[in-house]
C-alpha positions in Angstrom: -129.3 -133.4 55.1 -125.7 -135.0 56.1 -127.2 -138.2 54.5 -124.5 -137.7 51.2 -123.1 -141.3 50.1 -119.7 -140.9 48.4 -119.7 -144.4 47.3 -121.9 -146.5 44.5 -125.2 -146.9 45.0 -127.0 -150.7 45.8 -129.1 -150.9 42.9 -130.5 -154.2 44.0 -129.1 -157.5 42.5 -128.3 -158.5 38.8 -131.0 -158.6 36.6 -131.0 -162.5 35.1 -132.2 -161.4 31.6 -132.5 -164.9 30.4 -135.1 -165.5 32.7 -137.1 -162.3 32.0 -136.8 -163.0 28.6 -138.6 -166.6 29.3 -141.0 -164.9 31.6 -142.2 -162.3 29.0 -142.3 -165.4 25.9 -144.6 -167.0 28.4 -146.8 -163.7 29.2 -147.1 -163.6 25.5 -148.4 -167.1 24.5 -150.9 -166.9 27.6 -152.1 -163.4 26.6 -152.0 -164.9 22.6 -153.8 -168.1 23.6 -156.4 -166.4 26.6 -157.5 -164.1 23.5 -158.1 -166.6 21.0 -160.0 -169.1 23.6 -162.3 -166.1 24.6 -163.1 -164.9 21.3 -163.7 -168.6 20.4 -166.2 -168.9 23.0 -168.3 -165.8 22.5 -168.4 -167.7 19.0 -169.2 -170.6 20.1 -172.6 -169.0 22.0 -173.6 -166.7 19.4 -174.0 -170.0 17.0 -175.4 -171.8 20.0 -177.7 -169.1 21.3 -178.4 -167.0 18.6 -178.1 -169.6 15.2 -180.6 -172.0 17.0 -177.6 -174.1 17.2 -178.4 -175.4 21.1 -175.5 -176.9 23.3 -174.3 -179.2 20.9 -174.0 -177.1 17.8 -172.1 -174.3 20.2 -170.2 -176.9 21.5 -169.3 -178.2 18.3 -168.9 -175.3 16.9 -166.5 -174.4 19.9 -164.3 -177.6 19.1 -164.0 -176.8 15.3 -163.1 -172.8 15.8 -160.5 -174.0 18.5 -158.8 -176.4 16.4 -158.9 -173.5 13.7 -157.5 -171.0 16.1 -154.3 -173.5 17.7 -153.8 -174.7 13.9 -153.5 -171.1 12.4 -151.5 -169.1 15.6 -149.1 -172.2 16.0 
């Protein structure tokens, strides 16, 4: 209870917002990018599995949607 500080209080070092800003940009285009190659590869097996397209017509198909995908969210 006699623990009272009259002074400032250490709030830790100074935040380098430059940095944080580059950190966050980069959180973004991984979470942008991660999305796009998932959802590209669940349809990239439905064609495959389901369209009787077999692993070349998934994988193609996988190839064209991904070139798709980085051309429009570039």
């Amino acid at each position: 209870m006699n623990d009272h500080q009259t002074g400032p209080v250490e709030t830790g070092a100074a935040m380098d917002y430059r940095e944080h800003e580059k950190t966050y940009s980069l959180f973004l285009a991984g979470a942008k990018w991660g999305t796009m190659m998932v959802v590209v590869l669940m349809l990239a097996m439905a064609g495959g599995f389901f369209a009787n397209g077999g692993l070349l017509g998934g994988i193609l198909l996988f190839i064209i949607l991904n070139a798709a995908g980085f051309y429009l969210l570039r």
